[in-house]
HTML snippet that shows the backbone in 3Dmol.js (N, CA, C, O; Angstrom):
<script src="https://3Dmol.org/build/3Dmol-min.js"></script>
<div id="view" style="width:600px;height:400px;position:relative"></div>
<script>
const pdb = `
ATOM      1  N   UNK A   1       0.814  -1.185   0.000  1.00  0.00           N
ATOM      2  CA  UNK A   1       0.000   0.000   0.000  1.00  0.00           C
ATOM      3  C   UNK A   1       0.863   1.258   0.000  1.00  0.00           C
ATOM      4  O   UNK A   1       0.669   2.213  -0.751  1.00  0.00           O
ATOM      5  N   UNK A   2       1.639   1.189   0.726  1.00  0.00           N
ATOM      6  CA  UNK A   2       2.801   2.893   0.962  1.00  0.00           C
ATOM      7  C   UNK A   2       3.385   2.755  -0.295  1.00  0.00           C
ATOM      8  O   UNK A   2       3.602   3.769  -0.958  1.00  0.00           O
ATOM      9  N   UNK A   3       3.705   1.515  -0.772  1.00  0.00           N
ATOM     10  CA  UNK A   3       4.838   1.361  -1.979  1.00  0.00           C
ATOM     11  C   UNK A   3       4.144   2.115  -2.995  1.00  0.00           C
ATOM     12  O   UNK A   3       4.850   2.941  -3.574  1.00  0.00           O
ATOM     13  N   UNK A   4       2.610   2.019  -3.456  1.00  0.00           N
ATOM     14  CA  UNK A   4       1.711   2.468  -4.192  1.00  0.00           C
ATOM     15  C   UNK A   4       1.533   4.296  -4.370  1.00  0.00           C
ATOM     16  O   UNK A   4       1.258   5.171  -5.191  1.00  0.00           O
ATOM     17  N   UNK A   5       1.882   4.089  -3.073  1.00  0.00           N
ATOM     18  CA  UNK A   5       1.095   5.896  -2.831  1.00  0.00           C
ATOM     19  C   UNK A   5       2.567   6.636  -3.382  1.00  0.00           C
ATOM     20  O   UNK A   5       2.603   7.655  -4.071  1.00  0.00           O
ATOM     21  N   UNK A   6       3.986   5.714  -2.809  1.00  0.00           N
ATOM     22  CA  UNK A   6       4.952   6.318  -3.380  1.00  0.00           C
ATOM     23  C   UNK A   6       5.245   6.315  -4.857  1.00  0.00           C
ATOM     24  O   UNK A   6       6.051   7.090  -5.372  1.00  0.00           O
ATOM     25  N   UNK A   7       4.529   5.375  -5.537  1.00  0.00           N
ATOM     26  CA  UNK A   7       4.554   5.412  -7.196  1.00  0.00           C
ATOM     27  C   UNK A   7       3.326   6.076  -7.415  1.00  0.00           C
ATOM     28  O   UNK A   7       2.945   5.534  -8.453  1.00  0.00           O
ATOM     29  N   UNK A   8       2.818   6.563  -7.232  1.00  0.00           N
ATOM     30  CA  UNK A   8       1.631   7.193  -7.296  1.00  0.00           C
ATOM     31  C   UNK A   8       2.327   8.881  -7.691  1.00  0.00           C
ATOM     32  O   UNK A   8       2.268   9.720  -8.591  1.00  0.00           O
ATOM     33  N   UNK A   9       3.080   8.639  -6.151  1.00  0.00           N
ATOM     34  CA  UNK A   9       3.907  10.250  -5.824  1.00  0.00           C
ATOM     35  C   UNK A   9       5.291  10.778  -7.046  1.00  0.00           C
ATOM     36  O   UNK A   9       5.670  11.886  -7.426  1.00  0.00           O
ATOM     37  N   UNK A  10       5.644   9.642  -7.298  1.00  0.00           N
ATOM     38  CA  UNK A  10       6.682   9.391  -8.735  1.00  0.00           C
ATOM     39  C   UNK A  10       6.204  10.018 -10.031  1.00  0.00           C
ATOM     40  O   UNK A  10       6.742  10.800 -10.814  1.00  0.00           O
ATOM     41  N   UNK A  11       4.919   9.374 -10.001  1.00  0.00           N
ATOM     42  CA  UNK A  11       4.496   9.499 -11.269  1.00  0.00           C
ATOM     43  C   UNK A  11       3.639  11.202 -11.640  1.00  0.00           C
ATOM     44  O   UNK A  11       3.469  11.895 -12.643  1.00  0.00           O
ATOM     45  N   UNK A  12       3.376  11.264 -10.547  1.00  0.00           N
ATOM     46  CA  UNK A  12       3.160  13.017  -9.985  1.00  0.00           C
ATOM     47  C   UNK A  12       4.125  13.791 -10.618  1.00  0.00           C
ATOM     48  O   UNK A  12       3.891  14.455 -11.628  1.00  0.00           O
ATOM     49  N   UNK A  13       5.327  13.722  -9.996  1.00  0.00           N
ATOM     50  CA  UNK A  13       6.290  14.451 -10.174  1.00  0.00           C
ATOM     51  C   UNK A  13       7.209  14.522 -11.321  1.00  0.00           C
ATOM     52  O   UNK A  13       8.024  15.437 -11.438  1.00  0.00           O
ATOM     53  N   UNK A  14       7.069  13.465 -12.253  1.00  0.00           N
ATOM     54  CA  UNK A  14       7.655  12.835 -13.271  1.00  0.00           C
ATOM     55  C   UNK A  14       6.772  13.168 -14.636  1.00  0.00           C
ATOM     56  O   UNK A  14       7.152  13.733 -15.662  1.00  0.00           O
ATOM     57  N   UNK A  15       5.811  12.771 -14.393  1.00  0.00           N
ATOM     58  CA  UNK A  15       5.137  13.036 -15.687  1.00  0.00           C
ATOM     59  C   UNK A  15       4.027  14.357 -15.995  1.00  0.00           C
ATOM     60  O   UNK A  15       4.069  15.285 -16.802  1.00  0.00           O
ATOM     61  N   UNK A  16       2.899  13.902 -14.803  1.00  0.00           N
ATOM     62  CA  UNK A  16       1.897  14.869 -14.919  1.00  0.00           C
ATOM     63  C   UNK A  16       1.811  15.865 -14.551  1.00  0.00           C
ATOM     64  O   UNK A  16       0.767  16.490 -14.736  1.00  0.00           O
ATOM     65  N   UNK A  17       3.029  16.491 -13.786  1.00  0.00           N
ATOM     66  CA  UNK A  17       3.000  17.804 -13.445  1.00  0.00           C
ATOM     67  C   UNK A  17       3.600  18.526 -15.182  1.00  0.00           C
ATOM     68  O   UNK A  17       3.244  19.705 -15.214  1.00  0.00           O
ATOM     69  N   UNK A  18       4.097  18.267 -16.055  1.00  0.00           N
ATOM     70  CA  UNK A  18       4.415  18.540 -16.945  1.00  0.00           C
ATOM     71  C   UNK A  18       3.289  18.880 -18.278  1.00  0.00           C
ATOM     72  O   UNK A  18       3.681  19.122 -19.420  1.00  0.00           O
ATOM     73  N   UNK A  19       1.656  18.835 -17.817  1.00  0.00           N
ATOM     74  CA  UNK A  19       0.705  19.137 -18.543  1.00  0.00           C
ATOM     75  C   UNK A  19       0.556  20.671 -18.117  1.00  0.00           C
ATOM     76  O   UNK A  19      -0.594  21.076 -18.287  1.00  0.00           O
ATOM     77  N   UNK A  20       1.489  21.670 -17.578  1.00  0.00           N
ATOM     78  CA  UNK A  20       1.277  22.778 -17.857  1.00  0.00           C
ATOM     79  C   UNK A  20       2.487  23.563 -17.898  1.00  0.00           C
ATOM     80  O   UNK A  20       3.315  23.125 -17.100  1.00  0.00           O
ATOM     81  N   UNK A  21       2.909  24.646 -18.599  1.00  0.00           N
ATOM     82  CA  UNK A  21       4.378  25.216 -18.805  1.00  0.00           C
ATOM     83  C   UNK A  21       3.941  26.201 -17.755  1.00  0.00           C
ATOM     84  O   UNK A  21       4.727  27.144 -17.841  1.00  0.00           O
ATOM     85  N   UNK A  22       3.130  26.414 -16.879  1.00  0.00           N
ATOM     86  CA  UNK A  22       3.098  27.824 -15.441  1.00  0.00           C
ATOM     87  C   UNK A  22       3.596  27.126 -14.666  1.00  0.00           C
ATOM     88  O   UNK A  22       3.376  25.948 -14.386  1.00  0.00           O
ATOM     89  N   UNK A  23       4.737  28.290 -14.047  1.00  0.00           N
ATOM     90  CA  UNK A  23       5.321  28.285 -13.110  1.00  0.00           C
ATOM     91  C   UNK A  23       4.448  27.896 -11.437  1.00  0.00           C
ATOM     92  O   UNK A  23       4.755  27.177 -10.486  1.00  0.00           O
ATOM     93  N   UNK A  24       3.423  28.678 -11.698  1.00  0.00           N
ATOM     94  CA  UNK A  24       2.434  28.369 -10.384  1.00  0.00           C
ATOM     95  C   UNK A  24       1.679  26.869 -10.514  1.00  0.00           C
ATOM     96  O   UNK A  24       1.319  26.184  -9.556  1.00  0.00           O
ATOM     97  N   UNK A  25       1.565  26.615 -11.589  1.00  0.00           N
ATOM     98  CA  UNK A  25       0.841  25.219 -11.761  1.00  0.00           C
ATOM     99  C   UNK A  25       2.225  24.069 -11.009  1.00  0.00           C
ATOM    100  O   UNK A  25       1.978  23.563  -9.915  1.00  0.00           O
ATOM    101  N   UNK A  26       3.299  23.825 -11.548  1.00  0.00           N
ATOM    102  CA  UNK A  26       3.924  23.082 -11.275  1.00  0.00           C
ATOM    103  C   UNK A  26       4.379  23.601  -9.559  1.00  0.00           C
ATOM    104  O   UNK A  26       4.185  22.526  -8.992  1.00  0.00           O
ATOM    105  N   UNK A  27       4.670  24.202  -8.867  1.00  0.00           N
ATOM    106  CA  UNK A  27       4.126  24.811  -7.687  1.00  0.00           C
ATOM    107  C   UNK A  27       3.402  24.203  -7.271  1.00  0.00           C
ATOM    108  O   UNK A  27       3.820  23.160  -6.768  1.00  0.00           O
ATOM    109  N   UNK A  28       1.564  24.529  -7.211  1.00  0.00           N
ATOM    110  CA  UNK A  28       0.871  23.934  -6.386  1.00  0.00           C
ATOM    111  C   UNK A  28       0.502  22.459  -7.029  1.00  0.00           C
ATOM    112  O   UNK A  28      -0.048  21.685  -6.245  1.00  0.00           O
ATOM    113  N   UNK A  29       0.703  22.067  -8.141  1.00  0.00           N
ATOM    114  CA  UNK A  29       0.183  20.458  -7.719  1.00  0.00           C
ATOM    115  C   UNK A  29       1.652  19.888  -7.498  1.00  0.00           C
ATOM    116  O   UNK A  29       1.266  18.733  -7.316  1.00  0.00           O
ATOM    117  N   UNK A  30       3.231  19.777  -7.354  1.00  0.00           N
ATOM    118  CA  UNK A  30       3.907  19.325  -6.475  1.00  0.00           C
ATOM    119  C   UNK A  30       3.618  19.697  -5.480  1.00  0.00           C
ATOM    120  O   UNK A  30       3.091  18.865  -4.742  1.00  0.00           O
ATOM    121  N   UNK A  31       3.792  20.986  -4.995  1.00  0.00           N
ATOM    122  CA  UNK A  31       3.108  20.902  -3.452  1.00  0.00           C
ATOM    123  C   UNK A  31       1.674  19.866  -2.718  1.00  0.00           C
ATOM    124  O   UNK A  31       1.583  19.279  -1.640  1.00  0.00           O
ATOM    125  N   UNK A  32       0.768  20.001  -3.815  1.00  0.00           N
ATOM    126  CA  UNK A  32      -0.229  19.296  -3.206  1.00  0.00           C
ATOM    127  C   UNK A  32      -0.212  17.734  -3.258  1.00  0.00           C
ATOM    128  O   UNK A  32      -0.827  16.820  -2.708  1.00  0.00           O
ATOM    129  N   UNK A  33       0.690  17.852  -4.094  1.00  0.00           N
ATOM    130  CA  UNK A  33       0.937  16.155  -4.720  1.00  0.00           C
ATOM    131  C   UNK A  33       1.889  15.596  -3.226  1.00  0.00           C
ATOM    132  O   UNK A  33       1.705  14.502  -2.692  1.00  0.00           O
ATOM    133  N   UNK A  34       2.817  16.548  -2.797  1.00  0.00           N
ATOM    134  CA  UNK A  34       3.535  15.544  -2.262  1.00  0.00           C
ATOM    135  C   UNK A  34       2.698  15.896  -0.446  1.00  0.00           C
ATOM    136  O   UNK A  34       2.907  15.075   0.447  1.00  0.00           O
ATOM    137  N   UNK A  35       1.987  16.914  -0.219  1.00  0.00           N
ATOM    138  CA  UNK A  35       1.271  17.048   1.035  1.00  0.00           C
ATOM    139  C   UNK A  35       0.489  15.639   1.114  1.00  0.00           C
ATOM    140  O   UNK A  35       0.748  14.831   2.006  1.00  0.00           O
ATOM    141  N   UNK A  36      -0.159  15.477   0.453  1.00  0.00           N
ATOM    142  CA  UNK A  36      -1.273  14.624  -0.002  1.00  0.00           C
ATOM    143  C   UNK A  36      -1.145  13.454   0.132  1.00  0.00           C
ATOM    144  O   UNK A  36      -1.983  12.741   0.683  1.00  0.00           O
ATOM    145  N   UNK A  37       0.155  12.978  -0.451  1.00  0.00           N
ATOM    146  CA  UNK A  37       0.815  11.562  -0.713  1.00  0.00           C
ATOM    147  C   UNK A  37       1.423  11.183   1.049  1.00  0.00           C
ATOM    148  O   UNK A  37       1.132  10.094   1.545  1.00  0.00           O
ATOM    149  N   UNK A  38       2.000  11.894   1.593  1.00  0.00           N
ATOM    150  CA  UNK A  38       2.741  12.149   2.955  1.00  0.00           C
ATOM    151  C   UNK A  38       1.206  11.624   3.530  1.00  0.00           C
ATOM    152  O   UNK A  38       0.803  10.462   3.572  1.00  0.00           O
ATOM    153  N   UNK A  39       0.809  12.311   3.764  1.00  0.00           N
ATOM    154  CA  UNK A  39      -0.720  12.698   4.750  1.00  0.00           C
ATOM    155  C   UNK A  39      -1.224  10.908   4.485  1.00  0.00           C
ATOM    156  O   UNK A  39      -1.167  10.087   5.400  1.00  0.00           O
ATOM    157  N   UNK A  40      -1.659  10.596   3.190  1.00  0.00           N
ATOM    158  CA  UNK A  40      -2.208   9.495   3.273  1.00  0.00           C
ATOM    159  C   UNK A  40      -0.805   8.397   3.923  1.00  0.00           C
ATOM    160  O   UNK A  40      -0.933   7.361   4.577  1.00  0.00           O
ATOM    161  N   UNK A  41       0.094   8.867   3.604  1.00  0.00           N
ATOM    162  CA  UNK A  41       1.015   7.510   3.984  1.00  0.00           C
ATOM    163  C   UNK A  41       1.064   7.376   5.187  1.00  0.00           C
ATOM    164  O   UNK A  41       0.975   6.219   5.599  1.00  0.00           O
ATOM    165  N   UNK A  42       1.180   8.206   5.938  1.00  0.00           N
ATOM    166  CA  UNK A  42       0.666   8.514   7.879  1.00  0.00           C
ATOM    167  C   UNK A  42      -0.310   8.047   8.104  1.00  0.00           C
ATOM    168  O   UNK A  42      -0.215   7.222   9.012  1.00  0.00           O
ATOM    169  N   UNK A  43      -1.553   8.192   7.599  1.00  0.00           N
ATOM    170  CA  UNK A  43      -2.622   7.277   7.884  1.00  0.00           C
ATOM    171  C   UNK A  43      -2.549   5.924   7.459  1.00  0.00           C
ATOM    172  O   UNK A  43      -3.188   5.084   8.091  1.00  0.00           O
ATOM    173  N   UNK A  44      -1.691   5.508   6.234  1.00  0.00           N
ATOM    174  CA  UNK A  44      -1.826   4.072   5.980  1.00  0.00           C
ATOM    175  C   UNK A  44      -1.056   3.544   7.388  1.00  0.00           C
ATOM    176  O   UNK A  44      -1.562   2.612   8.014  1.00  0.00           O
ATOM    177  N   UNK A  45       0.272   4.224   7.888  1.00  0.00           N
ATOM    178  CA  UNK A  45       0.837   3.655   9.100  1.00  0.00           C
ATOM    179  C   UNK A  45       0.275   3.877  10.253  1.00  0.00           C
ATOM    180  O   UNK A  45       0.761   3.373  11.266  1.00  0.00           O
ATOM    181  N   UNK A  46      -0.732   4.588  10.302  1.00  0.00           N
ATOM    182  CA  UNK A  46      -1.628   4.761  11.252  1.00  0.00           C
ATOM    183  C   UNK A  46      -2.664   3.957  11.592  1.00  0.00           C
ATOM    184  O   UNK A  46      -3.243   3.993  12.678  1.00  0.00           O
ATOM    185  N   UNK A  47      -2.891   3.294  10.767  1.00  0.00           N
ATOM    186  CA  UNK A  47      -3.918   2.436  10.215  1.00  0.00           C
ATOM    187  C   UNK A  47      -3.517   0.759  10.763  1.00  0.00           C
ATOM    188  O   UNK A  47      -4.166   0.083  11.561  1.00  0.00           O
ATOM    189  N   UNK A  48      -2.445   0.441  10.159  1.00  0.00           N
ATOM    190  CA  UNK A  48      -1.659  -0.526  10.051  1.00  0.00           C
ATOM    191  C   UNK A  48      -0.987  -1.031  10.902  1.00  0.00           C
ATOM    192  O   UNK A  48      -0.688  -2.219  10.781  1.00  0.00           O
ATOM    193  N   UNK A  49      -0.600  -0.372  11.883  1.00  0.00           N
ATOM    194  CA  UNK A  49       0.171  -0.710  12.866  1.00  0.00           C
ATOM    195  C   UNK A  49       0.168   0.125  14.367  1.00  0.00           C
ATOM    196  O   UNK A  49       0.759   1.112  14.805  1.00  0.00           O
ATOM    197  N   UNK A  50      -0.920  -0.922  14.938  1.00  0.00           N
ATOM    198  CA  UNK A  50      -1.313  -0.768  16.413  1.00  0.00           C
ATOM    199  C   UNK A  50      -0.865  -0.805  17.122  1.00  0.00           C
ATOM    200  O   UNK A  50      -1.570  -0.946  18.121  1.00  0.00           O
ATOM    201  N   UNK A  51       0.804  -0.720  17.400  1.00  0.00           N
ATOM    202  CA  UNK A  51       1.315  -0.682  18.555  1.00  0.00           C
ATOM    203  C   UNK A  51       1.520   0.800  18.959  1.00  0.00           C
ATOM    204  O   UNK A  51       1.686   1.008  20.161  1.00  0.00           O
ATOM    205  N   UNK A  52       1.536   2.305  17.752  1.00  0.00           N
ATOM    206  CA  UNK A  52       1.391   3.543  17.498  1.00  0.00           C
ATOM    207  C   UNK A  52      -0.156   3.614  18.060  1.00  0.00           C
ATOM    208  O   UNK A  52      -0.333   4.772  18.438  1.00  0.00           O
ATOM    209  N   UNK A  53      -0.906   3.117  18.188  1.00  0.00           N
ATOM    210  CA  UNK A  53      -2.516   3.930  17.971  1.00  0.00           C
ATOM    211  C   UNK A  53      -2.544   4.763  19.736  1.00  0.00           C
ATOM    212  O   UNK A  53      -1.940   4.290  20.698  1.00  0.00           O
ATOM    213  N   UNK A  54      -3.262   5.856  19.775  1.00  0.00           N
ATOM    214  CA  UNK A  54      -3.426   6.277  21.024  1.00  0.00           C
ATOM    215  C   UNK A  54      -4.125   6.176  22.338  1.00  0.00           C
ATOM    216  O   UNK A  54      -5.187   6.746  22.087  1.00  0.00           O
ATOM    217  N   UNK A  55      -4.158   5.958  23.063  1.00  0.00           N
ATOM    218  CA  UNK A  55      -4.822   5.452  24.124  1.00  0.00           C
ATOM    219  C   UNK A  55      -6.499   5.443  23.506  1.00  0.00           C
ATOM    220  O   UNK A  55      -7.254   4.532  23.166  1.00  0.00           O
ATOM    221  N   UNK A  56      -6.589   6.478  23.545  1.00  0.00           N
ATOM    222  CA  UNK A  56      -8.296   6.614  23.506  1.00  0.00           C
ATOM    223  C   UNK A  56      -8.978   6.186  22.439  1.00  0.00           C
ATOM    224  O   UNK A  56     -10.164   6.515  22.437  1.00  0.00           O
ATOM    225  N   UNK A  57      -8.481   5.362  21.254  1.00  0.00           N
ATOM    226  CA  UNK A  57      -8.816   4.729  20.065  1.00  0.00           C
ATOM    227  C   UNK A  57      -7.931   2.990  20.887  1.00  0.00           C
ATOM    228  O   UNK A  57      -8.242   2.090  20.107  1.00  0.00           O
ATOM    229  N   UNK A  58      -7.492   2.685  21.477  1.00  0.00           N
ATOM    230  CA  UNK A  58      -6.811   1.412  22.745  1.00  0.00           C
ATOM    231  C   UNK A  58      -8.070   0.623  23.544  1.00  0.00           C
ATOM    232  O   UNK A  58      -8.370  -0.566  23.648  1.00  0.00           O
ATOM    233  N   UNK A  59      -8.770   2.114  24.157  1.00  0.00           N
ATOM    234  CA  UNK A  59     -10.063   1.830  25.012  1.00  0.00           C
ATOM    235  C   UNK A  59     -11.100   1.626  24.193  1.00  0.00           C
ATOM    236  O   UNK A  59     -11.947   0.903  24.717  1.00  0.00           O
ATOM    237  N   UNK A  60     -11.465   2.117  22.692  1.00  0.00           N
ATOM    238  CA  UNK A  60     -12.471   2.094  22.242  1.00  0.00           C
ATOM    239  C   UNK A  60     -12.741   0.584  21.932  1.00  0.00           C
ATOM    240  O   UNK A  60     -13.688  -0.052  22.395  1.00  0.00           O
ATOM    241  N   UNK A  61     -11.623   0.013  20.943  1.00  0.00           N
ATOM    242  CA  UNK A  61     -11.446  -1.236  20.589  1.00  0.00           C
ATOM    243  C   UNK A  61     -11.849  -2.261  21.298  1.00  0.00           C
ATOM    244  O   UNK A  61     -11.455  -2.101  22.453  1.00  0.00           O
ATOM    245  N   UNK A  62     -12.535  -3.389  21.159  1.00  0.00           N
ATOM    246  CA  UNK A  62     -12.549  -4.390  21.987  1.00  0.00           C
ATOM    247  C   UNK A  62     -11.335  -5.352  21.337  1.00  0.00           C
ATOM    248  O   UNK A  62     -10.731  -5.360  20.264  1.00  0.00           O
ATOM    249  N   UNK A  63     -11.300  -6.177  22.588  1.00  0.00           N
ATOM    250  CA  UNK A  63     -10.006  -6.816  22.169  1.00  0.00           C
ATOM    251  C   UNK A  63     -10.729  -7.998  22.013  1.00  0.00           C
ATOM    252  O   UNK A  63     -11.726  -8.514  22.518  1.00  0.00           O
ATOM    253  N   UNK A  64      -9.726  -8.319  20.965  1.00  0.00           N
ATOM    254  CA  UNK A  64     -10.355 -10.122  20.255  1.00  0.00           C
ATOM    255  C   UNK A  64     -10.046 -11.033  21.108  1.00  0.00           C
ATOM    256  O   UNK A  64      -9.016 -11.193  21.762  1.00  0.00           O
ATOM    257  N   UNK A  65     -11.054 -11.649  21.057  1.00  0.00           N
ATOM    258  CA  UNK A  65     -10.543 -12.761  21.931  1.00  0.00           C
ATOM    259  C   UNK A  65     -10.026 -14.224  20.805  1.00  0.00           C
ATOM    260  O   UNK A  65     -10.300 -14.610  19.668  1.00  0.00           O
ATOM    261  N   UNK A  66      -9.326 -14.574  21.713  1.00  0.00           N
ATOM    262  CA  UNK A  66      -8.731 -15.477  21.243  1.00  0.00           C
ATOM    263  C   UNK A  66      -8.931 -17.269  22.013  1.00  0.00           C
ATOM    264  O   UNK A  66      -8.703 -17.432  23.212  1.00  0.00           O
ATOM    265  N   UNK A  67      -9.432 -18.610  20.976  1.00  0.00           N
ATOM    266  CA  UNK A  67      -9.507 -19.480  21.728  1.00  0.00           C
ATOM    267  C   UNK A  67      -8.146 -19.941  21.306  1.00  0.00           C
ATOM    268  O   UNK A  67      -7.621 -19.603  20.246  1.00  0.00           O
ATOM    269  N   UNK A  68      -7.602 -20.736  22.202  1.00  0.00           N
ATOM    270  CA  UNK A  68      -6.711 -22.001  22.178  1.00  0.00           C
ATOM    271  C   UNK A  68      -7.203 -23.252  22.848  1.00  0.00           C
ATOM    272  O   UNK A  68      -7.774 -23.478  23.915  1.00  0.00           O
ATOM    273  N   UNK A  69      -6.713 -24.098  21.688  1.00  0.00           N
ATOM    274  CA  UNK A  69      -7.069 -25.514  21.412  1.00  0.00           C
ATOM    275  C   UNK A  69      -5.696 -26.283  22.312  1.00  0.00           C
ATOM    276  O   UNK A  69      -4.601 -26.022  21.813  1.00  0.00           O
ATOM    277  N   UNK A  70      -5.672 -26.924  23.203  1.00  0.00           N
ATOM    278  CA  UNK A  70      -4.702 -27.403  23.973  1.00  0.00           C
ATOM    279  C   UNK A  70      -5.052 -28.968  23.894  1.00  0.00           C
ATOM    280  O   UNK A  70      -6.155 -29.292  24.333  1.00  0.00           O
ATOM    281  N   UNK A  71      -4.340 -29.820  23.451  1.00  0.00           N
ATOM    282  CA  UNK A  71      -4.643 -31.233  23.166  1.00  0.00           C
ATOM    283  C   UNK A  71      -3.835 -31.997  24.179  1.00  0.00           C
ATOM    284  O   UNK A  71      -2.635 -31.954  23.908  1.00  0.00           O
ATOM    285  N   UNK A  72      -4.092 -32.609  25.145  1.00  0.00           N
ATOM    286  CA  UNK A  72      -3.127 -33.433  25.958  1.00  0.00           C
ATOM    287  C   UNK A  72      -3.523 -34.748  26.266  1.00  0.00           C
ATOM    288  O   UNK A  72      -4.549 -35.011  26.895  1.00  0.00           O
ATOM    289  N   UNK A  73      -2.569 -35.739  25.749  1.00  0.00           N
ATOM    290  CA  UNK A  73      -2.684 -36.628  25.766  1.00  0.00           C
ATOM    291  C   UNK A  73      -1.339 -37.430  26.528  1.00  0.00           C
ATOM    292  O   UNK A  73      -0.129 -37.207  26.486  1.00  0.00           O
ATOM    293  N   UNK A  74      -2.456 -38.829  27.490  1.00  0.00           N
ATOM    294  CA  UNK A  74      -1.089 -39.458  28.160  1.00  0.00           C
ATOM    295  C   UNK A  74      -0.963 -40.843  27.764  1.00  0.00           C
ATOM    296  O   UNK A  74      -1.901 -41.556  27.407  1.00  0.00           O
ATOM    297  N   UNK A  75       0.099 -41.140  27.838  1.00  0.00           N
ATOM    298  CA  UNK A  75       0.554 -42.668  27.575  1.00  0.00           C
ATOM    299  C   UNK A  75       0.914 -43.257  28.883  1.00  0.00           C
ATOM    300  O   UNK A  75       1.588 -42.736  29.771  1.00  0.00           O
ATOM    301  N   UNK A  76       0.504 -44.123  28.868  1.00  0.00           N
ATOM    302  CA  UNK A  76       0.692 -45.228  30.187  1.00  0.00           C
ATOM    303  C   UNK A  76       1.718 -46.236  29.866  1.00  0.00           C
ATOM    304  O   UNK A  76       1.525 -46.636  28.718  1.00  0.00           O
ATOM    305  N   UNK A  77       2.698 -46.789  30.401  1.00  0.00           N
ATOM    306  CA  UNK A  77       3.727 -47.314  29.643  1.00  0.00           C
ATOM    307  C   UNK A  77       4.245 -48.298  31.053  1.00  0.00           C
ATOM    308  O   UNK A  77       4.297 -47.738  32.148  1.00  0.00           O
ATOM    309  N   UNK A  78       4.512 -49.368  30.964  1.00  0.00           N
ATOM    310  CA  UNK A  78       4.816 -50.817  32.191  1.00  0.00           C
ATOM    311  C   UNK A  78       6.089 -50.113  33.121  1.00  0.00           C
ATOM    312  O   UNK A  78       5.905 -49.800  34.298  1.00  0.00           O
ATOM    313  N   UNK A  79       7.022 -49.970  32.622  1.00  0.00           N
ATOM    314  CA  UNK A  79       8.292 -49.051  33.296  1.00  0.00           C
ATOM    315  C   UNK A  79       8.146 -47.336  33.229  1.00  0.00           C
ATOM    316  O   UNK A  79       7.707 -46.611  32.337  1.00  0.00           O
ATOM    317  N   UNK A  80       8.730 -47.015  34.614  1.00  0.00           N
ATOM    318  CA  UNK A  80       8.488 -45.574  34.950  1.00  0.00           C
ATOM    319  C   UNK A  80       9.904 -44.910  34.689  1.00  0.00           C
ATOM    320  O   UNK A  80      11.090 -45.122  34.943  1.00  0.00           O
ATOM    321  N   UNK A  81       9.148 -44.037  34.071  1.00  0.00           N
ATOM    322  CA  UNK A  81      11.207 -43.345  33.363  1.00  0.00           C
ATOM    323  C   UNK A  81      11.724 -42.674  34.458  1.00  0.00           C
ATOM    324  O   UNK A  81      12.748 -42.061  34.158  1.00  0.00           O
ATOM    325  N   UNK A  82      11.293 -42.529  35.969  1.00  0.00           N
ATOM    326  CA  UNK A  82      12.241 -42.598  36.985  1.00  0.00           C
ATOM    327  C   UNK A  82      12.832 -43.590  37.512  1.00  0.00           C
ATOM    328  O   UNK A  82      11.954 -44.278  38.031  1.00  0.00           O
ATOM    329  N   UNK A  83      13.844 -44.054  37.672  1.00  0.00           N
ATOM    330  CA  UNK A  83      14.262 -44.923  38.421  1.00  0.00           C
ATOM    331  C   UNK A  83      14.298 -44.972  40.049  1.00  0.00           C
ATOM    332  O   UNK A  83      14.852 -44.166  40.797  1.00  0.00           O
ATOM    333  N   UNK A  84      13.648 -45.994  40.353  1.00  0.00           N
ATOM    334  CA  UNK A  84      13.512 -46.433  41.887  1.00  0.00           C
ATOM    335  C   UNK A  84      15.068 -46.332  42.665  1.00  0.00           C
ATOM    336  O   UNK A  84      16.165 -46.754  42.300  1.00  0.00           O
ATOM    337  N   UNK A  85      14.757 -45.777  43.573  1.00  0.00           N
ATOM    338  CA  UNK A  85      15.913 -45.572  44.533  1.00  0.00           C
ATOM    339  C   UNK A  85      16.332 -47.138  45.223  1.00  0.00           C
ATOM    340  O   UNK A  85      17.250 -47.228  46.038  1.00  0.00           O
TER     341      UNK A  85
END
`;
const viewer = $3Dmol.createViewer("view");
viewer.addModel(pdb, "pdb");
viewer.setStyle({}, {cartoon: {color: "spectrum"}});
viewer.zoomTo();
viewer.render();
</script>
């Protein structure tokens, strides 16, 4: 996803800012191109990775619960793998 927004941001700067010869055009859409691209990439890592999120979006969340499956099984066997004193 970031890799995207950064070819996204490439291709901004590379090609399509070049559909106008004004000085102010190439100006504000690099500027907005690369505000834009930044901004969403903060939210994709914002998004993505919860060990960053802030307390009060922490409390909102319920936490998943999780089952575990624990299988135990015993074998009964004629000799005891301690040895008798």
């Amino acid at each position: 996803m970031q890799d995207t927004l950064h070819l996204i941001d490439m291709i901004n700067c590379t090609i399509l800012y070049k559909l106008s010869s004004q000085i102010w055009y190439h100006f504000v859409f690099l500027s907005v191109s690369f505000l834009s691209i930044h901004a969403l990439d903060g939210s994709v890592i914002f998004y993505f990775h919860t060990e960053i999120h802030p307390q009060w979006l922490r409390r909102r969340r319920k936490p998943k619960s999780r089952t575990v499956a624990l299988f135990v099984s015993t074998v009964k066997s004629k000799e005891s793998i301690y040895p008798s004193a």
